[in-house]
Backbone as a printed PyTorch tensor [residue, N CA C, xyz], in Angstrom:
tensor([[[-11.6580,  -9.9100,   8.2290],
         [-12.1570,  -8.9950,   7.2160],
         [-11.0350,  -8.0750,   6.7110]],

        [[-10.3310,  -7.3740,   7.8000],
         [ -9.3480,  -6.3150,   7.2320],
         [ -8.3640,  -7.1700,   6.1700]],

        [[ -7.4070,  -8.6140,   7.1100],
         [ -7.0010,  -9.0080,   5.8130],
         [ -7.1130,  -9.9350,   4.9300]],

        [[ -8.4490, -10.0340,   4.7390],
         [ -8.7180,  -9.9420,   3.3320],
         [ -8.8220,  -8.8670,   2.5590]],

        [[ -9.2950,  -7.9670,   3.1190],
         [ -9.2250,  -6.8370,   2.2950],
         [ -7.6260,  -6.3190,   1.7340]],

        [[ -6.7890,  -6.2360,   2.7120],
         [ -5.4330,  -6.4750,   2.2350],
         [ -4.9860,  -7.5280,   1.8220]],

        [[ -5.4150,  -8.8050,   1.3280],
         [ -4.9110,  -9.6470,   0.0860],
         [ -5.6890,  -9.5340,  -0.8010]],

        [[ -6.6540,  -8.8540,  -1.2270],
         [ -7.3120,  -8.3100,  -2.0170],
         [ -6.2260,  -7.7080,  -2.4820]],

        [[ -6.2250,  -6.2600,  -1.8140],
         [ -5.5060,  -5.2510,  -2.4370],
         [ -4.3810,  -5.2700,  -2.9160]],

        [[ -3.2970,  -6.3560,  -2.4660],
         [ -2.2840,  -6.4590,  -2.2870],
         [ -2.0100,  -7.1430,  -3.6930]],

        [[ -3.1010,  -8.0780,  -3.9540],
         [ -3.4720,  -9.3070,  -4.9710],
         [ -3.1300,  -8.5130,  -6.6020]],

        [[ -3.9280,  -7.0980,  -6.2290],
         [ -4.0550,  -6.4850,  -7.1660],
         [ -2.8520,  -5.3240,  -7.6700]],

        [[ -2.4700,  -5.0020,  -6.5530],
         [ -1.2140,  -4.2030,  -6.7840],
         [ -0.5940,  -4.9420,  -7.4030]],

        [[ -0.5780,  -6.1510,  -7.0030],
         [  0.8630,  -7.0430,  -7.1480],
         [  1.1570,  -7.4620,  -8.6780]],

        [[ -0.1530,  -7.6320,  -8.8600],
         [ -0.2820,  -7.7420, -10.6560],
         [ -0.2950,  -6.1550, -11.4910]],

        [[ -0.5710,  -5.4070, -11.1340],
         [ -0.2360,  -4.0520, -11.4700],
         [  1.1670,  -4.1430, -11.9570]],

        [[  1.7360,  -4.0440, -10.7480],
         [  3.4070,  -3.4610, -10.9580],
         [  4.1030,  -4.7780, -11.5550]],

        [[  3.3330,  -5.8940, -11.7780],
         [  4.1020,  -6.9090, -12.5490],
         [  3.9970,  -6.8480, -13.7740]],

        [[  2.9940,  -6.2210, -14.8350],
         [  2.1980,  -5.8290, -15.6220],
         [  3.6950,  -4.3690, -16.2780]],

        [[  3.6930,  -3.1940, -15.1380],
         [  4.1750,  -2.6970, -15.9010],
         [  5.8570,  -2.7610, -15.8630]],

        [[  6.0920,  -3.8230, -15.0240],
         [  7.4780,  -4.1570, -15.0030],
         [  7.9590,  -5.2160, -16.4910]],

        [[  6.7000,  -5.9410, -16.6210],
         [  7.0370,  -6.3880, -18.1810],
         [  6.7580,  -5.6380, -19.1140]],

        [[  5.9840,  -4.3050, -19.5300],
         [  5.8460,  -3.2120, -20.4300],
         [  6.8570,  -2.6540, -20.5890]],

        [[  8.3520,  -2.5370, -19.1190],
         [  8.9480,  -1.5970, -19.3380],
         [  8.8850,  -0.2440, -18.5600]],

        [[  7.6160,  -0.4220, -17.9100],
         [  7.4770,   0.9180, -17.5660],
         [  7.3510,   1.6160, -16.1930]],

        [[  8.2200,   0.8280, -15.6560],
         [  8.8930,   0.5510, -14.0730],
         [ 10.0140,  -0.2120, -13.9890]],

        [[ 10.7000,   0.2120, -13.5080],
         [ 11.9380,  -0.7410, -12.9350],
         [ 11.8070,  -2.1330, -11.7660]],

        [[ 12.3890,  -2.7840, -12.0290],
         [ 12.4390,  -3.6270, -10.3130],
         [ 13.9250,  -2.9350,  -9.3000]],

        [[ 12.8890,  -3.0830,  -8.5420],
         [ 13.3240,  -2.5700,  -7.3690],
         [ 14.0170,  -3.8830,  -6.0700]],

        [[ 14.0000,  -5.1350,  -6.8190],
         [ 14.9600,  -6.0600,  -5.9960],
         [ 13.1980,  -6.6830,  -5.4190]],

        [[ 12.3880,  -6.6270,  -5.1550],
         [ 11.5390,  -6.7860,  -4.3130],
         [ 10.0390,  -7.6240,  -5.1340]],

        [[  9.5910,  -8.3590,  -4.6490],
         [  8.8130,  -8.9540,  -5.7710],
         [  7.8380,  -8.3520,  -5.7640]],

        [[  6.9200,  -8.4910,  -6.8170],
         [  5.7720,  -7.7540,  -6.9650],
         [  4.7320,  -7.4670,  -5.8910]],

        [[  4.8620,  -8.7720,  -5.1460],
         [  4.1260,  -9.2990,  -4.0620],
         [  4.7220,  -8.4230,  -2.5530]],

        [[  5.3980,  -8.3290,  -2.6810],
         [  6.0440,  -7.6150,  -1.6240],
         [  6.5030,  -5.9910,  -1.6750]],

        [[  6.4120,  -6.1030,  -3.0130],
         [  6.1670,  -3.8630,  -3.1490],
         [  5.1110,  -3.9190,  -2.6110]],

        [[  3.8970,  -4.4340,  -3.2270],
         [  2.6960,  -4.2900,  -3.2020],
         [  2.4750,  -4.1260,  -1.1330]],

        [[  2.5020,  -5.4200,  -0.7700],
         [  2.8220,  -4.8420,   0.6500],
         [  3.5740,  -3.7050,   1.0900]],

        [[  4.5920,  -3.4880,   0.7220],
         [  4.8920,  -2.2650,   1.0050],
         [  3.8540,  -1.1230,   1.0040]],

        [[  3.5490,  -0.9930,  -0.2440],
         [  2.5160,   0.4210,  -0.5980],
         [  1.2550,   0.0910,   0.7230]],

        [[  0.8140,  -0.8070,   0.7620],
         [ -0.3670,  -1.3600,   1.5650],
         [  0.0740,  -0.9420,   2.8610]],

        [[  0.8990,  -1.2970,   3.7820],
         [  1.6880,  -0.7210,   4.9360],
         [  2.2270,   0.4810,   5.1670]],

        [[  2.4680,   0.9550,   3.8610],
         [  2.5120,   2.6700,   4.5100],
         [  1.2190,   3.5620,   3.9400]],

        [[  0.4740,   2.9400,   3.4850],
         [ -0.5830,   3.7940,   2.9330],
         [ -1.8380,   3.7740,   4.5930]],

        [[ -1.6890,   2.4430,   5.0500],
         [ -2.0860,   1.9930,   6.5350],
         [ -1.1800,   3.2110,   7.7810]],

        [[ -0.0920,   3.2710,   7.5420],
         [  0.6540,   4.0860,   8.5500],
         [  0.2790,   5.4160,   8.6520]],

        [[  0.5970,   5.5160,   7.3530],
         [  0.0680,   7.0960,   7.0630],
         [ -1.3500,   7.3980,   7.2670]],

        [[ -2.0530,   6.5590,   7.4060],
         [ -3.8880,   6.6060,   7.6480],
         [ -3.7680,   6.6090,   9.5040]],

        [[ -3.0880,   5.7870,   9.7380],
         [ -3.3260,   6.0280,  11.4160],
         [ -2.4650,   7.3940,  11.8950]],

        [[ -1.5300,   8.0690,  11.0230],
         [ -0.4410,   9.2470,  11.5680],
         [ -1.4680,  10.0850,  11.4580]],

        [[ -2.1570,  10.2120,  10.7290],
         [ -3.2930,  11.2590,  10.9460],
         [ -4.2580,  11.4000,  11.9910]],

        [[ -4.7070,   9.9810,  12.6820],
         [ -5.6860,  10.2160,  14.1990],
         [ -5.1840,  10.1720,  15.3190]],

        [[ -5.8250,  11.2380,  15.1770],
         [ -5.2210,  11.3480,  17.2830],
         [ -5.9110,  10.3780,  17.7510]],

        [[ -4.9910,   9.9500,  19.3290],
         [ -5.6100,   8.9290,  19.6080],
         [ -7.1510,   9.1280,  20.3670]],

        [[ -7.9660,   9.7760,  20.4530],
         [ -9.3580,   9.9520,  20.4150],
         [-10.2090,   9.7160,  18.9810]],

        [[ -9.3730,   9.5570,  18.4440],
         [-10.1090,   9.0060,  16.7240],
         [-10.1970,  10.2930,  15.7500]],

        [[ -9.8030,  11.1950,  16.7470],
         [-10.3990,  12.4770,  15.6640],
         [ -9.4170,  12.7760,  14.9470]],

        [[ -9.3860,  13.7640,  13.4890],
         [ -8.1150,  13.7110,  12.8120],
         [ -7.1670,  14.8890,  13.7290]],

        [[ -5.7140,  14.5070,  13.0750],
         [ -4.8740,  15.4520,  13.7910],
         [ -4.8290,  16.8580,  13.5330]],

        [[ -4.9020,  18.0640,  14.2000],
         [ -4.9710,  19.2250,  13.8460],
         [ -4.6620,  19.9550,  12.8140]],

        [[ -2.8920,  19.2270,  12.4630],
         [ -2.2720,  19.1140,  11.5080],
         [ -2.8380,  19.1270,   9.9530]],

        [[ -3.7140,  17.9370,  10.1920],
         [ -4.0640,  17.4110,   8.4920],
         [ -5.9960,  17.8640,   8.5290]],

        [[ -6.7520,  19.2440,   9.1470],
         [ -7.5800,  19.5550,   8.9780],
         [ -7.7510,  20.8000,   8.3620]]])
């Protein structure tokens, strides 16, 4: 389930930033569309778990 949900998402980024890389209105960054897109997906995931303590609850920090 999760990845599908991340080739979903990923599916869709990926055509995003390909979209505005032919408009012009992004640069490439060496990295294919397909693989920014993972990128964003993997730290948007990192940054979602840096927030729970490991009891599940959020970190003190980000309440």
């Amino acid at each position: 389930m999760l990845q599908e949900r991340h080739r979903a998402l990923i599916s869709i980024l990926a055509a995003t930033i390909r979209n505005r890389r032919e408009s012009g209105a992004a640069a490439d960054d060496g990295l294919t569309p397909e693989h920014a897109a993972a990128v964003v997906v993997a730290t948007w995931e990192g940054l979602g778990e840096a927030t729970r303590r490991v009891d599940g609850q959020p970190s003190p920090a980000m309440t």
